[in-house]
N, C-alpha and C positions, 0 to 999 in steps of 0.2 A: 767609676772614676776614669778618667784619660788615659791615664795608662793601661789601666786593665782593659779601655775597649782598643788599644793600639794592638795589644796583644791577643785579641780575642779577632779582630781584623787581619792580623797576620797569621793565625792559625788556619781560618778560614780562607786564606788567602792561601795557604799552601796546599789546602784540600781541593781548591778548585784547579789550581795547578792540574794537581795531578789528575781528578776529574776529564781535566781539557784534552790530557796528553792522552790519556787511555781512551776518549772519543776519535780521536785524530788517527791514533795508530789502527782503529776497526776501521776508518774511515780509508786509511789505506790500502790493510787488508783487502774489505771489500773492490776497492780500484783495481788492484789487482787480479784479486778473484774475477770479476767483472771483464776484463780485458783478454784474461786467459779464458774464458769458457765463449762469449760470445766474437769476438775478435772476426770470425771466418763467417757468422751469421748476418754481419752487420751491428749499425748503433742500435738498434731495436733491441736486437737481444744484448747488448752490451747493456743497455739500461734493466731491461728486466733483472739478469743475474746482480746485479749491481742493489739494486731493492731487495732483491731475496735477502743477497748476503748482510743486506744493512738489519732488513725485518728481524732475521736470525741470531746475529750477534746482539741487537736490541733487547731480545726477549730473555736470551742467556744472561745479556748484563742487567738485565733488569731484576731478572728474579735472581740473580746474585746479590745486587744493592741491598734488594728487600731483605735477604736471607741477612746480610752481613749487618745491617739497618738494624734489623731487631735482635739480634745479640749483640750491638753495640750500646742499644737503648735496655737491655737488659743487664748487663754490667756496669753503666751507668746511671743506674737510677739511683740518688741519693739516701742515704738512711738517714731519718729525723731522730730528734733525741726526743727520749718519749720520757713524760712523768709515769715512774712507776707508783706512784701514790694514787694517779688519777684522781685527789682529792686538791681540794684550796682549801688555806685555813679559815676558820670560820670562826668568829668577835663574836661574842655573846651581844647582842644590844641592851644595853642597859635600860633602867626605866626613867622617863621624864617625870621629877619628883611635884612638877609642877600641873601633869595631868592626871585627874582620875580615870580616864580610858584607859590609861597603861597599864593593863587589867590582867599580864599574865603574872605568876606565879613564879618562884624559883624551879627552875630545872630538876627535875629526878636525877640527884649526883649521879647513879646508880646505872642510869641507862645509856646507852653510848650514844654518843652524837651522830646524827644522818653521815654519812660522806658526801661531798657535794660532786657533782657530776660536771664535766667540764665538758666542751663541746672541744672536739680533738679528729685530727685527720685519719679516714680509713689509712690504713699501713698494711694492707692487703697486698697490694702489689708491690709491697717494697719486701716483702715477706715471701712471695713467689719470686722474686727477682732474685731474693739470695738464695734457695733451692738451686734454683736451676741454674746458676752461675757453681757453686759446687756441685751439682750432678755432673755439667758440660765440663768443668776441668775436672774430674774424677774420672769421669767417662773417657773424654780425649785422651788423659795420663795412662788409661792402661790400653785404650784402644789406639793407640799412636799406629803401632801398624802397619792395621787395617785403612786408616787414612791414608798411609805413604801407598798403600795397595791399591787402594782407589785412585790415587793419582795417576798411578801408572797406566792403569788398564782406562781411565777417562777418554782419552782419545780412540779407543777401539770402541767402548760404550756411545762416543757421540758418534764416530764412523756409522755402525750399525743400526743409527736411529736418527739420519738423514742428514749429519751435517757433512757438506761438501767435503770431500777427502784432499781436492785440491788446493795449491799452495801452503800446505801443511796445515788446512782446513781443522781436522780433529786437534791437532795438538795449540793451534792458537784458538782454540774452543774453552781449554780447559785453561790456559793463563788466561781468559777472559772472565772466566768464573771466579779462579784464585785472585786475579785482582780489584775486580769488583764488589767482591765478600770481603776485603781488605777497605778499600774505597770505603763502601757503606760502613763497615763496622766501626772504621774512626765518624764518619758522617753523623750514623745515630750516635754513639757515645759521647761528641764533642758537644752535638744539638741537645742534650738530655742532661750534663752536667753544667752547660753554658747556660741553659735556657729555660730548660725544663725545671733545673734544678730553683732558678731564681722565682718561678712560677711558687712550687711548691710552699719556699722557704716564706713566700709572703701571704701562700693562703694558711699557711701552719700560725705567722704572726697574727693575721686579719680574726683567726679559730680563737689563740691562746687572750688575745683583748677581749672577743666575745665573753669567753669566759670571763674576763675577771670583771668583765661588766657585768655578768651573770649576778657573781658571788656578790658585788657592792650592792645591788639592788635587791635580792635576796636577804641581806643583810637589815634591810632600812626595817626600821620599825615603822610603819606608815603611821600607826594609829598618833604615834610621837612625833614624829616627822611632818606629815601633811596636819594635822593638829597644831602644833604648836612653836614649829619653826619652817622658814624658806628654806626647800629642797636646795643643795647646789646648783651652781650650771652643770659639774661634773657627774653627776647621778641624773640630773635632767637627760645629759646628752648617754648617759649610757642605758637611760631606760628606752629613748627613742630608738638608739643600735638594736636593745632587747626585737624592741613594740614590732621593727622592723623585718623582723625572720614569720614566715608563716608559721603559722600556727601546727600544721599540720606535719611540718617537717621536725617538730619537737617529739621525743619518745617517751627520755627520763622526767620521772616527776619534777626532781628539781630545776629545769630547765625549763618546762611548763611551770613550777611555784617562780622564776623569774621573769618570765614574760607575764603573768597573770598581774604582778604586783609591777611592772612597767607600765602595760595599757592603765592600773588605778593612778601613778602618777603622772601619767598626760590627759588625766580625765577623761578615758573610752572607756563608760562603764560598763554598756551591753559586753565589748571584748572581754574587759576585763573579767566579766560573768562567765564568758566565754571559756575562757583559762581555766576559773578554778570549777568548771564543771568536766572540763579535760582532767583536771588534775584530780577529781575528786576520783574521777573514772579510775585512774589510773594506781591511785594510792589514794583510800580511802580513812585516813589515818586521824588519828587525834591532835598530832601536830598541825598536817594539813586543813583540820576542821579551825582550831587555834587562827592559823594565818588568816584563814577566809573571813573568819570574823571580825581580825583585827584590822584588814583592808576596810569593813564595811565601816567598823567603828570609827575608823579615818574618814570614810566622806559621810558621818554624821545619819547612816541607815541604820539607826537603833537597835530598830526590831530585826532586821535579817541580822545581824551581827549578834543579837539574844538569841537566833534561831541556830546560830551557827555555834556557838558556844554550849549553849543546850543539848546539843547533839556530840561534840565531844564529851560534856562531863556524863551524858549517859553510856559509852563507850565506855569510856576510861572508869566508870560504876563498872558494869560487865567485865572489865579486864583485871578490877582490882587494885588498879592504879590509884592510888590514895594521892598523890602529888596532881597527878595530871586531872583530876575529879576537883579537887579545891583548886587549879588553877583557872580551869573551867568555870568553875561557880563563882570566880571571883570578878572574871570577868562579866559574868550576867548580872554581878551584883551593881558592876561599874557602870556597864550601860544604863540598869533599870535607873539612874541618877540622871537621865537625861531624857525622860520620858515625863508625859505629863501628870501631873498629883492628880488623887493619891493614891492614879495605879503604880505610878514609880519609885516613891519614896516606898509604898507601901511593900511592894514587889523588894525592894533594895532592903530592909526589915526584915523580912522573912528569909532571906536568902542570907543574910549578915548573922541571924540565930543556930541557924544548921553551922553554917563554919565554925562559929564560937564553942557550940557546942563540941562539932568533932577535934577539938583543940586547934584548928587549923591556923586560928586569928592570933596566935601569939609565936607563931613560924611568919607569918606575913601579916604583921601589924597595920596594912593600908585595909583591912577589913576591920578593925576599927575607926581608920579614917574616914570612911565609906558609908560605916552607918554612923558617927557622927552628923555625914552630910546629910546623909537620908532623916534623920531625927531634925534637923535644921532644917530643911523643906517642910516637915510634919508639921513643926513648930509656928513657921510663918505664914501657912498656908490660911488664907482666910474663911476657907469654906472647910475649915477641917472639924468643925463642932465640937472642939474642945473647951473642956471647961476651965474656970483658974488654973483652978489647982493639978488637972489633967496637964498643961502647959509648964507649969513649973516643975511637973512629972518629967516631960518631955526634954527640959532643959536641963534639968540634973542626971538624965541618961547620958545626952548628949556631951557633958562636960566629964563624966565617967570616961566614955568612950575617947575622947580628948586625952584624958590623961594617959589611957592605957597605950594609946596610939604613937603619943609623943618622945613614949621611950626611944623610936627609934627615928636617931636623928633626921635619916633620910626623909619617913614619914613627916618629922615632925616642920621637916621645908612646906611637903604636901599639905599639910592642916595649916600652916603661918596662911599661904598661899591663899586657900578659902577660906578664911578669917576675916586677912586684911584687905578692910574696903578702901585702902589707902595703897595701894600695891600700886607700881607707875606703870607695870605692862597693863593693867586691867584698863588704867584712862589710856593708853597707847595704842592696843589693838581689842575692837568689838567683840574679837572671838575669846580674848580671855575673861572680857567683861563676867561672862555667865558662870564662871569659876568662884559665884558668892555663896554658896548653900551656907557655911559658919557667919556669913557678914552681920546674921541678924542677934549674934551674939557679941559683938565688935566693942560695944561699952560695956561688957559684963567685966568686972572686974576680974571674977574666978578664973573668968577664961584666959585673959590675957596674963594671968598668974600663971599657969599651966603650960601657954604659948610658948610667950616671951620671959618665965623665970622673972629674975626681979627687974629686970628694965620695967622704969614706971612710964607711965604713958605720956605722950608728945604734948607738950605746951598749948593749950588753945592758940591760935592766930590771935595777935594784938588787933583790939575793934581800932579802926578807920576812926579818927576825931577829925571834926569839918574843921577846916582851917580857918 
């Protein structure tokens, strides 16, 4: 603001002052010195002594500045306020009741939530700068002195070790050091809190946005997200910030699982392969395996997305994990729905039997919405050589499965959803179109009994009479 740089202008303004004035007076010194020592020799040697004396007092003021410099920029250096949680809170993503990809499972209550990792400034140096800022006033406080001793004997110390003895040579030696380590030490400290400080406070800002672009992006459920709604602009622009950090300067997993799932939504898929082979490297986990798959099943690669699912639920088999094994299998169950008959449906059947059986389908009722659908692909499939009554088989599992399914409301949006061939997003956008596996039960009465409870069905359209 205007004010603060008035004042930041007249600080500075009074440091160069004095600056000016402690040049001027060596500046005389030396004249002096210069005058008294060559005078009887001639200008020649009046000049040479004149450069010595300059050379000499330069070097002294110089490594004074320096000295006074860096303990000004060491009691200067700002302390940032640091999160001691080091974590962001982290939103469950809910599921989109309108896709079958939404394929994870509920949470193991049981097991504690990852902590997310935030991208946060080294405080290394702000950590040594307070050390050493109480060692030096500890030190100085009982070595006080020893200082004033030093002072004393300074000008015999410089006498002894070449500075001219004349015009009080040694003793304007040592007020040349004293005021130069004064000099510098407002120099650094004023340059380190003025400037330094305003550097850090914007790389610590620039850090703390990364992160919580981190966490929103981290957060997206893609497979629901790039599936079946426009990303924001707000998640667009914070996965490009992500996309835009090297790869290589990432450590923690979850900062590698944000960046992996930024390059899937700017569509770089090779990167984004990239990521979560970084990241598998680096935590090889069942969540991790989760995410990877749910990214593929977002840009519609079936099979890598079964392959990656696959491979959690036989982990999470090995671990015992009874939650994380049926979230796993639920999701291979969702994909196999989108794969071609009648490896898919068929694959989506076998895989919807095991859950049923381990009870798991009546904790997450969409594994009967699931193989409904897979039984409704069986059903319409024209090369499936089934017979009548095989078919009316197929249709009465299917309408079982329905019912068991619709208990739970959410599900039972999911099953309306793949039912009604009348649904407005499905003539609205192409990608819901394929959301029909129940359609080909759409006039069954039982089923719309099931669906929709007692609402009776819509009015045929009045026929067109020619005028």
């Amino acid at each position: 603001m205007p004010t603060q740089d008035r004042s930041v202008k007249r600080t500075f303004g009074f440091f160069f002052a004095a600056f000016g004035l402690a040049t001027v007076i060596i500046i005389l010194w030396a004249v002096a010195y210069a005058m008294k020592q060559g005078a009887a020799a001639g200008w020649l040697a009046v000049a040479a002594a004149f450069f010595q004396a300059i050379a000499l007092c330069g070097m002294l003021s110089l490594a004074a500045t320096a000295l006074g410099g860096l303990l000004g920029f060491i009691f200067g250096i700002p302390r940032s306020l640091q999160d001691g949680s080091g974590s962001s809170p982290r939103s469950g993503a809910s599921d989109n009741a309108t896709n079958p990809s939404a394929a994870s499972a509920p949470s193991n209550p049981s097991a504690p939530a990852p902590a997310a990792v935030r991208w946060s400034s080294n405080t290394n140096l702000e950590q040594v700068s307070d050390w050493l800022t109480k060692i030096l006033v500890g030190v100085g406080l009982t070595q006080l002195s020893t200082f004033v001793a030093a002072v004393e004997n300074g000008p015999q110390y410089l006498s002894d070790h070449g500075f001219p003895a004349e015009v009080g040579g040694p003793f304007f030696g040592v007020v040349i050091i004293l005021a130069f380590v004064v000099i510098g030490f407002l120099g650094g400290y004023l340059m380190t809190r003025l400037f330094l400080a305003r550097q850090i406070a914007r790389a610590d800002a620039e850090l703390a946005d990364l992160s919580d672009k981190a966490a929103a992006v981290r957060q997206i459920r893609l497979d629901v997200e790039l599936g079946e709604a426009e990303l924001t602009p707000a998640i667009k622009a914070a996965a490009a910030a992500i996309a835009a950090r090297p790869l290589e300067e990432l450590s923690a997993p979850d900062q590698v699982l944000a960046w992996a799932k930024a390059q899937a939504i700017l569509g770089n898929l090779a990167d984004m392969r990239r990521g979560f082979a970084a990241l598998l490297q680096l935590a090889d986990t069942i969540r991790n395996r989760l995410e990877y798959g749910r990214v593929l099943d977002a840009l519609d690669l079936w099979g890598d997305a079964e392959e990656q699912f696959a491979i959690a639920a036989a982990k999470a088999e090995v671990l015992r994990d009874f939650p994380s094994y049926c979230a796993a299998e639920t999701a291979v169950l969702a994909v196999a729905l989108y794969q071609g008959p009648p490896e898919g449906y068929s694959k989506a059947l076998r895989v919807s039997e095991r859950l049923i059986a381990q009870g798991w389908a009546v904790i997450d009722r969409r594994v009967f919405a699931y193989r409904a659908a897979a039984l409704g692909q069986r059903y319409r499939d024209p090369n499936s050589g089934t017979t009548q009554q095989e078919r009316k088989a197929i249709r009465d599992a299917a309408l079982e499965a329905v019912k068991l399914a619709v208990v739970d409301p959410v599900v039972r949006a999911l099953v309306e959803f793949l039912w009604n061939k009348d649904e407005p997003q499905k003539k609205k956008e192409p990608l819901y179109a394929r959301e029909n596996d129940l359609e080909v039960f759409f006039d069954d009465p039982e089923f719309r009994q099931a669906i929709k409870g007692d609402q009776p069905a819509p009015p045929p359209p009045p026929k067109q009479t020619a005028a």
